[in-house]
PDB file with SEQRES, HELIX, SHEET and CRYST1 records, atoms N, CA, C and O in Angstrom:
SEQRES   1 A   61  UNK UNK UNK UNK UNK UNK UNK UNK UNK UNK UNK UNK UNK          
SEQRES   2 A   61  UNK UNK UNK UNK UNK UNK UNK UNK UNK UNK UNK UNK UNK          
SEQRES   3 A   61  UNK UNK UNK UNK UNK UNK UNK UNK UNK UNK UNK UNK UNK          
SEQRES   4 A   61  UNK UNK UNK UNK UNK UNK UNK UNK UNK UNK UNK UNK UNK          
SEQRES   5 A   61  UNK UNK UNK UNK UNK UNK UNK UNK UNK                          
HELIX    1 AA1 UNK A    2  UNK A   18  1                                  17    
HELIX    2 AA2 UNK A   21  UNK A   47  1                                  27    
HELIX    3 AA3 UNK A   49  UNK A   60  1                                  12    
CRYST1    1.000    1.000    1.000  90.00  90.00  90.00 P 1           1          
ATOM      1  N   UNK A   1     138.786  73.281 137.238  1.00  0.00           N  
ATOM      2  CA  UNK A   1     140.228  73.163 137.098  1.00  0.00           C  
ATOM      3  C   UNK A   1     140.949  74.187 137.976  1.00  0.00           C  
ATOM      4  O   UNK A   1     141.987  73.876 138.560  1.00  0.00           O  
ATOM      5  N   UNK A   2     140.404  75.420 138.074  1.00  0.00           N  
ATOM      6  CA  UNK A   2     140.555  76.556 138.925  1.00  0.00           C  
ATOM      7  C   UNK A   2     141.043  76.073 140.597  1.00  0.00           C  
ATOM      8  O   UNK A   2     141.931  76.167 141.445  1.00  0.00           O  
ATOM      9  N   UNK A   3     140.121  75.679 140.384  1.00  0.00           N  
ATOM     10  CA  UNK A   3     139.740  75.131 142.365  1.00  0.00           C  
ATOM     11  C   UNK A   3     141.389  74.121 142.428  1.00  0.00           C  
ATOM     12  O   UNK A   3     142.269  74.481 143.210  1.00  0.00           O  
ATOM     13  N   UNK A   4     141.582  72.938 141.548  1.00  0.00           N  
ATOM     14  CA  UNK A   4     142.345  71.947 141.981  1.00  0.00           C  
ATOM     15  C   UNK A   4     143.498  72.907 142.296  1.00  0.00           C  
ATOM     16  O   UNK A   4     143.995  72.883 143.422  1.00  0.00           O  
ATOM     17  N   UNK A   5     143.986  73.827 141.272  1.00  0.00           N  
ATOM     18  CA  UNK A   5     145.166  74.102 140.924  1.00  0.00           C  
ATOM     19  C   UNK A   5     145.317  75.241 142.413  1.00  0.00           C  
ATOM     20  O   UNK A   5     146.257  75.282 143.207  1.00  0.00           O  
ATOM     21  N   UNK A   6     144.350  75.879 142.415  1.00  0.00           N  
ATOM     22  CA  UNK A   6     144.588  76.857 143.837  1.00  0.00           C  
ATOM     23  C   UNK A   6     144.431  75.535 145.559  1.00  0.00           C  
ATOM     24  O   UNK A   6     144.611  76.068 146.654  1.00  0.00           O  
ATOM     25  N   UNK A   7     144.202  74.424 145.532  1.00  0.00           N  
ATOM     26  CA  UNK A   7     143.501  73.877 146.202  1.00  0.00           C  
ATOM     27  C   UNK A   7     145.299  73.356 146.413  1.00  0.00           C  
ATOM     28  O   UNK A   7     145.904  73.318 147.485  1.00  0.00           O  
ATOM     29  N   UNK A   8     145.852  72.996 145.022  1.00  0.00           N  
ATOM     30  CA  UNK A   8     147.474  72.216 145.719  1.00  0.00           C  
ATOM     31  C   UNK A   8     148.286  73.565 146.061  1.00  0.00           C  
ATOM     32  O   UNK A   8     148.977  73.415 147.069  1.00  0.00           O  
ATOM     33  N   UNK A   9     148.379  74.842 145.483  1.00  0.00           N  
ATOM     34  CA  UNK A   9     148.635  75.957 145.915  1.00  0.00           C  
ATOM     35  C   UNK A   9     149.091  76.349 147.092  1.00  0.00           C  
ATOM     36  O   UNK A   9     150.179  76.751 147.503  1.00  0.00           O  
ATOM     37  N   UNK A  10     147.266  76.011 147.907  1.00  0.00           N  
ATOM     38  CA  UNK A  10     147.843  76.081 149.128  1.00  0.00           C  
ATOM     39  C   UNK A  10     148.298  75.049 149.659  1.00  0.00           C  
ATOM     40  O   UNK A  10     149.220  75.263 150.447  1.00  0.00           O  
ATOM     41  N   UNK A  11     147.998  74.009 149.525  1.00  0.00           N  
ATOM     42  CA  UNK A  11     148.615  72.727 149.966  1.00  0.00           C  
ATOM     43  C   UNK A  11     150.563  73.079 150.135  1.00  0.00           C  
ATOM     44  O   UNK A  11     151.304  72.824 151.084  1.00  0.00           O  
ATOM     45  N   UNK A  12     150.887  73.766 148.736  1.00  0.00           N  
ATOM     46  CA  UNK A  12     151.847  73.967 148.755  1.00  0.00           C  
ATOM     47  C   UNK A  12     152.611  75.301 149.307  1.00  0.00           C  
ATOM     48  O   UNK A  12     153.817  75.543 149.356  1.00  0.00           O  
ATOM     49  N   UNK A  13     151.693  75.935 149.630  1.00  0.00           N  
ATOM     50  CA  UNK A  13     151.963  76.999 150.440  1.00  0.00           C  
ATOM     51  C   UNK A  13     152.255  76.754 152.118  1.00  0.00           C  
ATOM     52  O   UNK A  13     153.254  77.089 152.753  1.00  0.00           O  
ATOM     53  N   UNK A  14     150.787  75.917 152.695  1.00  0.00           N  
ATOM     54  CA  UNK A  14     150.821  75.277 154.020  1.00  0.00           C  
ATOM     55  C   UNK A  14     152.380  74.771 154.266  1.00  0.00           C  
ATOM     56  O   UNK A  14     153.050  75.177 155.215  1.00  0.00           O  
ATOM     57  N   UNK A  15     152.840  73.875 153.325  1.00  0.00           N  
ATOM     58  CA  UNK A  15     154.149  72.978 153.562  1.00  0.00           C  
ATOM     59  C   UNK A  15     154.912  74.034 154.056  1.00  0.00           C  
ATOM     60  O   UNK A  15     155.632  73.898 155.045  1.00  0.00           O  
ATOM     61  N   UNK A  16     154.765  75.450 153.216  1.00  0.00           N  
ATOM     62  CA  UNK A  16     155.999  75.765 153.178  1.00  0.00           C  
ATOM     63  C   UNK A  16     156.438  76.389 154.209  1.00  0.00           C  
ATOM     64  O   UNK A  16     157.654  76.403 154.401  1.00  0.00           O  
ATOM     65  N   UNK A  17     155.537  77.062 155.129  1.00  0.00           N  
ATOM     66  CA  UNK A  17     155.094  77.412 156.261  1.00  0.00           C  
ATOM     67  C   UNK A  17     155.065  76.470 157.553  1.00  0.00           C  
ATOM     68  O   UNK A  17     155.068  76.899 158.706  1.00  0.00           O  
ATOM     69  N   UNK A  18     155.035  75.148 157.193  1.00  0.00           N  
ATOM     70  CA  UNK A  18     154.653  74.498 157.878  1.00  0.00           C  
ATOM     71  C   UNK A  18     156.962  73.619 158.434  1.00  0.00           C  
ATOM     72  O   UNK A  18     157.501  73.199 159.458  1.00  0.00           O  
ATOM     73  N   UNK A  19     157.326  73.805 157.179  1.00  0.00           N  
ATOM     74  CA  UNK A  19     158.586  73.324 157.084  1.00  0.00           C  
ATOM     75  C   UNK A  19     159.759  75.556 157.431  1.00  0.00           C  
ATOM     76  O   UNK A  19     160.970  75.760 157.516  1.00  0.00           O  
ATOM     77  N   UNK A  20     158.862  76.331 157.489  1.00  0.00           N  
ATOM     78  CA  UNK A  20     159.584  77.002 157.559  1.00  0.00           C  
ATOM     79  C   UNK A  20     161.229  77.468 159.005  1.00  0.00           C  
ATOM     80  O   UNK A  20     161.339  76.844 160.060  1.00  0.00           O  
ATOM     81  N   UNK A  21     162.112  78.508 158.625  1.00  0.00           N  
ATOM     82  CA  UNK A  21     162.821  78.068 160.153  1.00  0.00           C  
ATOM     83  C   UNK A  21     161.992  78.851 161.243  1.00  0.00           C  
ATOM     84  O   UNK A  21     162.166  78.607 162.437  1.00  0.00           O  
ATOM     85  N   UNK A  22     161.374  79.497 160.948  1.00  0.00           N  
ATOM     86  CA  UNK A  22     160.664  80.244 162.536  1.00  0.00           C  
ATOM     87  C   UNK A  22     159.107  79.059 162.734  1.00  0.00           C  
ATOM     88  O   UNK A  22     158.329  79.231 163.673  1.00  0.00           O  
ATOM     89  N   UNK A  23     158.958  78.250 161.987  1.00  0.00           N  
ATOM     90  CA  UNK A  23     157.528  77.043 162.191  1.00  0.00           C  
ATOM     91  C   UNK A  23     158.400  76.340 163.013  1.00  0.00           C  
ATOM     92  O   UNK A  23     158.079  76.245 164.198  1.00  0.00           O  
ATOM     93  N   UNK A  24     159.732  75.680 162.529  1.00  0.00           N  
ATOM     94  CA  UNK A  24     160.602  74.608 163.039  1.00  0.00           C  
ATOM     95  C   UNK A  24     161.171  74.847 164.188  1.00  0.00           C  
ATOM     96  O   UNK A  24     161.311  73.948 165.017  1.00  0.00           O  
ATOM     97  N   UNK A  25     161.594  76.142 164.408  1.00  0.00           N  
ATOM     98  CA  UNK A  25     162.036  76.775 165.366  1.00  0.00           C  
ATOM     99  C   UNK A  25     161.207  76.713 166.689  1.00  0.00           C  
ATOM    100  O   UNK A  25     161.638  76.330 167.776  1.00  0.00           O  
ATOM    101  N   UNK A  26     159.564  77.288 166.330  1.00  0.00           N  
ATOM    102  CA  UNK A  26     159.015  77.160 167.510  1.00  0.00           C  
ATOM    103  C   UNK A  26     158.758  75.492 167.978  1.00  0.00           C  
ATOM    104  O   UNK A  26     158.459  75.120 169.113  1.00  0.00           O  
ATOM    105  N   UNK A  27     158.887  74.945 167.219  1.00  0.00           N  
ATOM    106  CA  UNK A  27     158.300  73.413 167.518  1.00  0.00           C  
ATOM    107  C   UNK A  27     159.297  72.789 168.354  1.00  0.00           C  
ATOM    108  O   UNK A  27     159.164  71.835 169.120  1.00  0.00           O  
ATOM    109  N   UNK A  28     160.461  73.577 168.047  1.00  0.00           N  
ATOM    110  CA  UNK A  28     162.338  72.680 168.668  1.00  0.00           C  
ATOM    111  C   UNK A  28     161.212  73.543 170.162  1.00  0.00           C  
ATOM    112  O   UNK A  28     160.471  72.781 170.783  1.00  0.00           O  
ATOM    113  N   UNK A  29     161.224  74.605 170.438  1.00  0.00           N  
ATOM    114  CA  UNK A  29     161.516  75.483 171.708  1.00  0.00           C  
ATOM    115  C   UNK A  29     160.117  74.725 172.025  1.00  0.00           C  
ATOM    116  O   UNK A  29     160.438  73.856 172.836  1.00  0.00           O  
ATOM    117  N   UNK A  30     159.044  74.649 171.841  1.00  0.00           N  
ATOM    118  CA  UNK A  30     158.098  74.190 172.727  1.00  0.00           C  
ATOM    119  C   UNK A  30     158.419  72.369 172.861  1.00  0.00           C  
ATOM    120  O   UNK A  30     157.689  71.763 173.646  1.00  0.00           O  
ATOM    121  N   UNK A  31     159.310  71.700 172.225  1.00  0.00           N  
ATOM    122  CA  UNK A  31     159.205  70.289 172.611  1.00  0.00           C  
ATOM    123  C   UNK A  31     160.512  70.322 173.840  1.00  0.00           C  
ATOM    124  O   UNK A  31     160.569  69.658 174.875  1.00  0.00           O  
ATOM    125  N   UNK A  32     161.264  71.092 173.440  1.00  0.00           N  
ATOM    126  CA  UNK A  32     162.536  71.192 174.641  1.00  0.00           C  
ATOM    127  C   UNK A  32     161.761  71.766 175.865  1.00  0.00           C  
ATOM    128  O   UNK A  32     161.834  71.177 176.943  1.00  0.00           O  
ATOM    129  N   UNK A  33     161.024  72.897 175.727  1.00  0.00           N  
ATOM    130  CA  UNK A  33     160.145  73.337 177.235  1.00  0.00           C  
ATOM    131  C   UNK A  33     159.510  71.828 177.681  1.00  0.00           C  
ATOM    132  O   UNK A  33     159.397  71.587 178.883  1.00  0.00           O  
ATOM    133  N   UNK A  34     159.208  71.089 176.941  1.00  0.00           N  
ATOM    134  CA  UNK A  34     158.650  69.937 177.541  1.00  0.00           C  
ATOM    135  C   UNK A  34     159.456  68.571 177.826  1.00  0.00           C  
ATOM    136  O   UNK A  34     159.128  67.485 178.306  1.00  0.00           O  
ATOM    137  N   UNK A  35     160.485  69.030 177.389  1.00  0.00           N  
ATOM    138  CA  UNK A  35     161.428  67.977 177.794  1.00  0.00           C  
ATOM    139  C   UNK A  35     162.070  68.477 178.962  1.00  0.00           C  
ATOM    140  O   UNK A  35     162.434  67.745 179.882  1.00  0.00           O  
ATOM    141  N   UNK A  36     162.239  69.914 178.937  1.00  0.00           N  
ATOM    142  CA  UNK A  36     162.813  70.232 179.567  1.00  0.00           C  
ATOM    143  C   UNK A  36     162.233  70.332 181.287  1.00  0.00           C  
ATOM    144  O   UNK A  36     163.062  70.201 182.187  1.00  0.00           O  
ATOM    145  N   UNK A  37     160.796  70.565 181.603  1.00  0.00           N  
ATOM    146  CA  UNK A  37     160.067  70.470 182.186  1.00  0.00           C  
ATOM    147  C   UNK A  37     160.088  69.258 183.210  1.00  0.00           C  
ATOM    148  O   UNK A  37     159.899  69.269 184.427  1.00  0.00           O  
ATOM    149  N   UNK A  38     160.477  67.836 182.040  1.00  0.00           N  
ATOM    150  CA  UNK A  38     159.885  66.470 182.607  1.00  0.00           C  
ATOM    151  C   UNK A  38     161.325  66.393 183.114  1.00  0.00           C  
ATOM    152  O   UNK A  38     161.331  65.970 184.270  1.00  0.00           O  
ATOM    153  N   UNK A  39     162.391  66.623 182.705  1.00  0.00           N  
ATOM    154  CA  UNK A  39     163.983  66.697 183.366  1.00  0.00           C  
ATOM    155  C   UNK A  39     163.481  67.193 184.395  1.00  0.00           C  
ATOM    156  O   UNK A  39     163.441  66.211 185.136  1.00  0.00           O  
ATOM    157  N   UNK A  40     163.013  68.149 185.036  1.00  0.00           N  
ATOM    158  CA  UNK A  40     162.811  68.977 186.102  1.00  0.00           C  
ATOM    159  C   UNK A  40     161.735  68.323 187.288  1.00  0.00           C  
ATOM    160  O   UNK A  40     161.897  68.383 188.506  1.00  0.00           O  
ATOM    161  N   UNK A  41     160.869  67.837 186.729  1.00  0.00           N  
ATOM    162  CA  UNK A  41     159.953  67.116 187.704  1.00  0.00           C  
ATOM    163  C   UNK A  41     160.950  65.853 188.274  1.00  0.00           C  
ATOM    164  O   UNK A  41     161.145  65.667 189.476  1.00  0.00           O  
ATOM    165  N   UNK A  42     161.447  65.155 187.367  1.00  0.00           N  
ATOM    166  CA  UNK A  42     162.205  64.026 187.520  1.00  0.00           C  
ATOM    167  C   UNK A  42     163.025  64.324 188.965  1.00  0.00           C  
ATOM    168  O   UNK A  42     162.758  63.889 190.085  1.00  0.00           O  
ATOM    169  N   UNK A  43     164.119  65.221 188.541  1.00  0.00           N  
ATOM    170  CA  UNK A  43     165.080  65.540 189.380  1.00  0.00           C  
ATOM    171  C   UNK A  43     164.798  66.217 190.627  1.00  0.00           C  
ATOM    172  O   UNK A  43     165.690  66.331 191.468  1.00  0.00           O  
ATOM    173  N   UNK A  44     163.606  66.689 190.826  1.00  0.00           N  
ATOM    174  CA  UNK A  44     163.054  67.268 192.173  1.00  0.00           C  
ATOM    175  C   UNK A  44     162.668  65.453 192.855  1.00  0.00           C  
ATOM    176  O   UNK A  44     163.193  65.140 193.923  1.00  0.00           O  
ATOM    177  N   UNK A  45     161.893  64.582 192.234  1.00  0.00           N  
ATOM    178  CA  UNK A  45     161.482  63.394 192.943  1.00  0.00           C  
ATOM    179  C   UNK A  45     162.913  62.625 193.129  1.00  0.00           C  
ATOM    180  O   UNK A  45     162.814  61.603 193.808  1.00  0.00           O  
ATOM    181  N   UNK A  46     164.178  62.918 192.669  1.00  0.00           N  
ATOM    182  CA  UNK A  46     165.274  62.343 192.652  1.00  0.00           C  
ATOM    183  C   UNK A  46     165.861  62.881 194.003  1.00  0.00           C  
ATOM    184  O   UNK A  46     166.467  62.073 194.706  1.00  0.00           O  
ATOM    185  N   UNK A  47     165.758  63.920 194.340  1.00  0.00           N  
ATOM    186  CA  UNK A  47     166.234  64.949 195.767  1.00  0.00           C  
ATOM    187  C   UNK A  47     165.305  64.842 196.439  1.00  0.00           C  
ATOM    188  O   UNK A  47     165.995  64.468 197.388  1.00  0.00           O  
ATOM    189  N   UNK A  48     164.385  64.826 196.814  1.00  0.00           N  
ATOM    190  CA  UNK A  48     163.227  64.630 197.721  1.00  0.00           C  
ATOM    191  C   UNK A  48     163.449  63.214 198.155  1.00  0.00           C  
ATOM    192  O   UNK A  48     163.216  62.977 199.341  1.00  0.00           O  
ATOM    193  N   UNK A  49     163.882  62.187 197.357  1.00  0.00           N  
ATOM    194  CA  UNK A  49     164.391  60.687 197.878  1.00  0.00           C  
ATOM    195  C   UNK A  49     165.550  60.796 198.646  1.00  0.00           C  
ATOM    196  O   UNK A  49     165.726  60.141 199.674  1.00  0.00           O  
ATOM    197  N   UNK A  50     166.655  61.909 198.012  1.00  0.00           N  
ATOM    198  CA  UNK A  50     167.825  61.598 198.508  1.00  0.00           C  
ATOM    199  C   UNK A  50     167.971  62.724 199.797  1.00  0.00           C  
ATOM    200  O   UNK A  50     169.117  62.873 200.221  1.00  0.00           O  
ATOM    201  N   UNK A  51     166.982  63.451 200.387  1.00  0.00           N  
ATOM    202  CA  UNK A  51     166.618  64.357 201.891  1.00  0.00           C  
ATOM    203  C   UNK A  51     166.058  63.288 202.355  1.00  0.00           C  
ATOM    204  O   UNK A  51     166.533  63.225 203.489  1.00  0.00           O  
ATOM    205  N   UNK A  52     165.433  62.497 202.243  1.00  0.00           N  
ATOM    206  CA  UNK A  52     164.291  61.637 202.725  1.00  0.00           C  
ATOM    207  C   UNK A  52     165.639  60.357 203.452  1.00  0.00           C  
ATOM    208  O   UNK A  52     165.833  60.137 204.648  1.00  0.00           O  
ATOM    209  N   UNK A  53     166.263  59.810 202.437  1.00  0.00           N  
ATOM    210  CA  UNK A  53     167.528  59.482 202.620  1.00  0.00           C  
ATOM    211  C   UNK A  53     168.058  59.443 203.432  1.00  0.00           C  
ATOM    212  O   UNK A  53     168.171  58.636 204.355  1.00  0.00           O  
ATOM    213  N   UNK A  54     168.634  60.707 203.090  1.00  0.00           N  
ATOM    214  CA  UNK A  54     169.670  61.534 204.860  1.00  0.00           C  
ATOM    215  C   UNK A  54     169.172  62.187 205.902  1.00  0.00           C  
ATOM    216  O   UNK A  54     169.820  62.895 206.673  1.00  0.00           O  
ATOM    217  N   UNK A  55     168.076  61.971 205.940  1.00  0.00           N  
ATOM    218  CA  UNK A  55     167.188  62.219 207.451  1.00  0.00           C  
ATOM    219  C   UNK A  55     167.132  60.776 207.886  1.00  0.00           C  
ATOM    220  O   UNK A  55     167.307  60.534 209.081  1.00  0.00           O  
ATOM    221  N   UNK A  56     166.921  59.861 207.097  1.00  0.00           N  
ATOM    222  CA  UNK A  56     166.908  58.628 208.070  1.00  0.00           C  
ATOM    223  C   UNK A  56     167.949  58.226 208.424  1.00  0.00           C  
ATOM    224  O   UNK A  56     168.011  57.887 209.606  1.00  0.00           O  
ATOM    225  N   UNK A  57     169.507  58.058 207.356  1.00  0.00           N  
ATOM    226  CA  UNK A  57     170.329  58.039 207.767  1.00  0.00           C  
ATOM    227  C   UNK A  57     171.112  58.911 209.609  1.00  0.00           C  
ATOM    228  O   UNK A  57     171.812  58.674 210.593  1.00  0.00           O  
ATOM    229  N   UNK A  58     170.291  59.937 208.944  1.00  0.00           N  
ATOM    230  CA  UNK A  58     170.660  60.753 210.266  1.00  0.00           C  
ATOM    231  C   UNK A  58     170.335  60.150 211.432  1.00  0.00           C  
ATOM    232  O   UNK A  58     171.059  60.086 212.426  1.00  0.00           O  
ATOM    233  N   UNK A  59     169.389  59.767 211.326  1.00  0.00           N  
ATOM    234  CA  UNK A  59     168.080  59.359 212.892  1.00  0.00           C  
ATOM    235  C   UNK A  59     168.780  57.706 212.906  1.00  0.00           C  
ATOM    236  O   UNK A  59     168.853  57.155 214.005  1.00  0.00           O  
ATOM    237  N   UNK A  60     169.135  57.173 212.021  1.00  0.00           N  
ATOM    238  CA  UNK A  60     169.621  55.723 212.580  1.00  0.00           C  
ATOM    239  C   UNK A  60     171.123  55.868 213.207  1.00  0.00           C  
ATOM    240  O   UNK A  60     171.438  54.982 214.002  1.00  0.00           O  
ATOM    241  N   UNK A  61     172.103  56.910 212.929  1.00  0.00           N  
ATOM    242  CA  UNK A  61     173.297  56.960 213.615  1.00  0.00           C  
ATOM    243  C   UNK A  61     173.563  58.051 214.359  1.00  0.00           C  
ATOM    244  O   UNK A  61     174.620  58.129 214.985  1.00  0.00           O  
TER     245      UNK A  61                                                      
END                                                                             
């Protein structure tokens, strides 16, 4: 009976830790670094089209 009752314990401990604001907190800052990241790759292949662009533009007039 020992075991169950320490066994939801932590179960209920994990949650609480798991829902805490510095758990939640890091999870916002590492999913935004990764959003934030893929914004960044994006927008470099978005400018690299638009140099690529105006060099040809250039060379055709």
């Amino acid at each position: 009976m020992d075991t169950d009752d320490s066994f939801e314990e932590n179960m209920i401990t994990q949650q609480r830790y798991n829902d805490s604001p510095d758990r939640t907190n890091f999870r916002c800052r590492k999913n935004l670094k990764i959003i934030l990241s893929i914004i960044s790759k994006e927008r470099l292949k978005i400018s690299n089209k638009f140099v690529a662009l105006q060099w040809k533009m250039k060379h055709i007039f």
